[in-house]
Phi, psi and omega in degrees: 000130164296140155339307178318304194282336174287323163310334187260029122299002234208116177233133193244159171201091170273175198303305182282076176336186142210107183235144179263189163308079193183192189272180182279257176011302157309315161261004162282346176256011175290341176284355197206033189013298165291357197301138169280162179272016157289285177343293215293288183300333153304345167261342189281290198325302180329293164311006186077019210261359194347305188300025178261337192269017141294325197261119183299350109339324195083241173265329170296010191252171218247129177265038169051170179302110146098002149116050186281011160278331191265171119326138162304323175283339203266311184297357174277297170309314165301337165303309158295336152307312179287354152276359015091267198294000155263035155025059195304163155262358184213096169291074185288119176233094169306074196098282301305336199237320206291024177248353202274169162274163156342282173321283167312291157339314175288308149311339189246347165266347174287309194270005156277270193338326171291335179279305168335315165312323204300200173215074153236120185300130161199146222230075166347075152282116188208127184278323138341068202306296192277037142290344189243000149356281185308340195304147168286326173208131204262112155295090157261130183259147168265151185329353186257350180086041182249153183273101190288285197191163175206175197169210127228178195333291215291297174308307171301334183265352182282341168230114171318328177265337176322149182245055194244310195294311202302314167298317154334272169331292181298352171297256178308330152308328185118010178111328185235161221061146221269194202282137165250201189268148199265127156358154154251205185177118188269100185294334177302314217261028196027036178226146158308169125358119174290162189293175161334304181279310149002274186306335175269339160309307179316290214305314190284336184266007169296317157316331201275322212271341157325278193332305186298319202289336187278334171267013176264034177288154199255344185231166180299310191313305190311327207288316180320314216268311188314293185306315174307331208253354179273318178289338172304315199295268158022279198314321177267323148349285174304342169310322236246317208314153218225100167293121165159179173226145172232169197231108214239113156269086185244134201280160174256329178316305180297322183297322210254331165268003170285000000 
């Protein structure tokens, strides 16, 4: 086998899309040259593509340089389309979401799922933990690109010291600061993980009670030392984040025997 003939086995959908000067049609069969225009219109559907039958054109209307006419969700979804329609045996998804809105996301994780199905291998790069959830085996590399520990999901989030919980953890504080103890959350009182704003409400009334504890300093100098023990405090803090990526693996062999 050639490079050639591997590459056309081989389908990418990276954070950053890449689209030319042409039609949605034109770049959705650039994965597929010959593509007929049932193909075309079956990978778009497959993709989740709806928002092409708004535009009076159609599949004919022309996305500008680099698709600066779509959405970030929209130009995604045609990337995928276009990996779609070469029917890879092995699918690599760089990000694929983490450049997306809310919205946009959601949508774009409805037309993986739909891809995920097929009986093809594919292979989750991601800093998103539950983008790799579903994976048969979860890989986390450490900042040197060394292999940490790899399992799946239930097993890795299943050791407390691990550094898939460790990534976990910081995840869910919001990122910041070093790993604490994982949330707890009361599924009886029905409610989840707080939303966004929920979280940015905490931080701003966390800032305000920062602010008071600086103004009851009785002098400047104190004021000096309160600012200096904050900036240590910061520092070892950014020491502890937990460097590293997982690799979210889902095999079609393990899918085709369930």
């Amino acid at each position: 086998m050639n490079a050639k003939s591997l590459r056309r086995k081989i389908g990418v959908v990276s954070q950053e899309p890449v689209l030319f000067s042409g039609t949605i049609a034109e770049n959705i069969s650039y994965g597929k040259p010959n593509a007929t225009r049932t193909e075309i219109i079956a990978a778009a559907r497959r993709a989740n593509c709806q928002f092409i039958s708004d535009f009076p054109d159609g599949l004919d209307t022309h996305v500008g340089a680099r698709g600066a006419q779509l959405s970030g969700g929209q130009k995604q979804r045609i990337a995928i389309a276009r990996a779609l329609i070469k029917n890879p045996d092995i699918l690599i998804l760089d990000e694929a979401t983490s450049a997306l809105d809310a919205e946009s996301e959601t949508l774009v994780n409805s037309a993986l799922a739909a891809l995920l199905q097929g009986n093809l291998t594919t292979i989750s790069i991601a800093h998103r933990l539950s983008t790799i959830k579903r994976s048969d085996t979860i890989v986390v590399l450490s900042s040197d690109g060394r292999v940490a520990e790899q399992g799946t999901y239930k097993e890795l989030s299943s050791r407390p010291d691990g550094a898939f919980t460790k990534l976990m953890e910081w995840q869910m504080s919001g990122g910041e600061g070093g790993v604490g103890p994982l949330p707890h959350y009361d599924s009886s009182a029905g409610r989840g993980p707080p939303s966004e704003t929920e979280e940015l409400q905490q931080m701003l009334q966390e800032g305000d009670e920062d602010y008071a504890e600086d103004d009851d300093a009785e002098t400047e100098s104190e004021r000096e030392v309160v600012d200096e023990q904050k900036v240590e405090k910061k520092d070892e803090e950014a020491s502890s984040e937990p460097d590293g990526v997982v690799v979210g693996v889902e095999e079609a062999e393990h899918r085709r025997s369930k």
